[in-house]
VEXBARO-952003 format. One record per residue (C-alpha): residue in one letter; z, x, y. Coordinates in nm, 2 decimals, always signed. Layout:
BEGIN
   residu       zz       xx       yy
        A        Z        X        Y
...
This chain:
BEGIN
   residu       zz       xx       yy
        X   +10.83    +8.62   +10.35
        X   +10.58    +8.36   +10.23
        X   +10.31    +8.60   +10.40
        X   +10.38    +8.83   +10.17
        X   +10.50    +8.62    +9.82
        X   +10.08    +8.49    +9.87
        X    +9.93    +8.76    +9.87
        X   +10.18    +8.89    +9.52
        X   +10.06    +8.59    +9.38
        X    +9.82    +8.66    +9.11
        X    +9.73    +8.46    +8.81
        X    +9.80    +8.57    +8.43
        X    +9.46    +8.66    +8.44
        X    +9.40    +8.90    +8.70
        X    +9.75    +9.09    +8.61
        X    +9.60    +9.20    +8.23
        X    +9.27    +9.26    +8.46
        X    +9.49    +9.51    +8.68
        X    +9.70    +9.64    +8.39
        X    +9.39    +9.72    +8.18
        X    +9.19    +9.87    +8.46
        X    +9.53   +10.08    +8.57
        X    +9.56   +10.18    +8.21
        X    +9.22   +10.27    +8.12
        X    +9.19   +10.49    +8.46
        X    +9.47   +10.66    +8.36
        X    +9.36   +10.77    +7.99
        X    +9.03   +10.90    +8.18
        X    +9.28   +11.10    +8.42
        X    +9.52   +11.17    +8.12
        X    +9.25   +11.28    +7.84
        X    +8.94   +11.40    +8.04
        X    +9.08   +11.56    +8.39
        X    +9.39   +11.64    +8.39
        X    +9.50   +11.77    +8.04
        X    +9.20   +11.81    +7.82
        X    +9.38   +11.92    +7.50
        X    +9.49   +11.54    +7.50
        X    +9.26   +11.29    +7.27
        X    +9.21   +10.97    +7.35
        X    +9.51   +10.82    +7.19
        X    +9.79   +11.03    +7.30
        X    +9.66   +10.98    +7.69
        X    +9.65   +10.61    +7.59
        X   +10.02   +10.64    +7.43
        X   +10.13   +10.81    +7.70
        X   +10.03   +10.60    +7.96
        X   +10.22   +10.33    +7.80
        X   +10.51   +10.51    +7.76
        X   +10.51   +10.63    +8.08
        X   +10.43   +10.28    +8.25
        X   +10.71   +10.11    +8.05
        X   +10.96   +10.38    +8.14
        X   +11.05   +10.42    +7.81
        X   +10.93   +10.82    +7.80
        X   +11.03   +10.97    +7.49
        X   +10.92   +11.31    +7.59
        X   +10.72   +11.45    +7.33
        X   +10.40   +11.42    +7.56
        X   +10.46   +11.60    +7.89
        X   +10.17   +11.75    +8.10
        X   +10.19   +12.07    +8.17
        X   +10.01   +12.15    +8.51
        X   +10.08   +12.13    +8.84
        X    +9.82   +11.83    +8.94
        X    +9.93   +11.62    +8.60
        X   +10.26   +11.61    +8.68
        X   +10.22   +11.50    +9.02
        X    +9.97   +11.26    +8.91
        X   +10.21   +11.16    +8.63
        X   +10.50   +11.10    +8.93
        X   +10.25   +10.88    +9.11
        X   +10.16   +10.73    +8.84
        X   +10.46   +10.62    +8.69
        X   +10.60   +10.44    +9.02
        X   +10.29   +10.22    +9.09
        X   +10.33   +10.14    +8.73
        X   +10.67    +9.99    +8.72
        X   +10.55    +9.82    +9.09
        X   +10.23    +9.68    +8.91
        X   +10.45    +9.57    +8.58
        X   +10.70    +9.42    +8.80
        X   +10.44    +9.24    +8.97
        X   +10.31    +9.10    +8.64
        X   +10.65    +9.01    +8.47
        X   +10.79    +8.87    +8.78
């Protein structure tokens, strides 16, 4: 167990490092790749929405590859945002 709380152990720092690299990949996936009728700002709100679990489902992506994406997306969220808060 203290094997594995060391290496979880991560300064205030490096989590808004992580959470602003993990968010800013995702508005490139969101915006540019995966649905391109998204502008900047909605893939950023989404990706908020979507790593805070609230989703109030008036941004949804509608193929195949974003909503796997999104499924992925969302659970390493919520394991990176525990992470931070914890």
């Amino acid at each position: 167990q203290q094997a594995i709380r060391g290496l979880l152990d991560f300064s205030l720092g490096q989590c808004i490092a992580i959470m602003v690299l993990y968010m800013g990949l995702s508005v490139v996936a969101f915006s540019l790749i995966l649905d391109t009728q998204w502008t900047l700002i909605d893939s950023m709100y989404f990706a908020l929405v979507t790593c805070t679990t609230i989703g109030y489902g008036d941004l949804v992506p509608e193929t195949m590859a974003g909503r796997v994406f999104t499924i992925v997306y969302a659970l390493t969220g919520v394991c990176f945002l525990g992470i931070a808060l914890g």
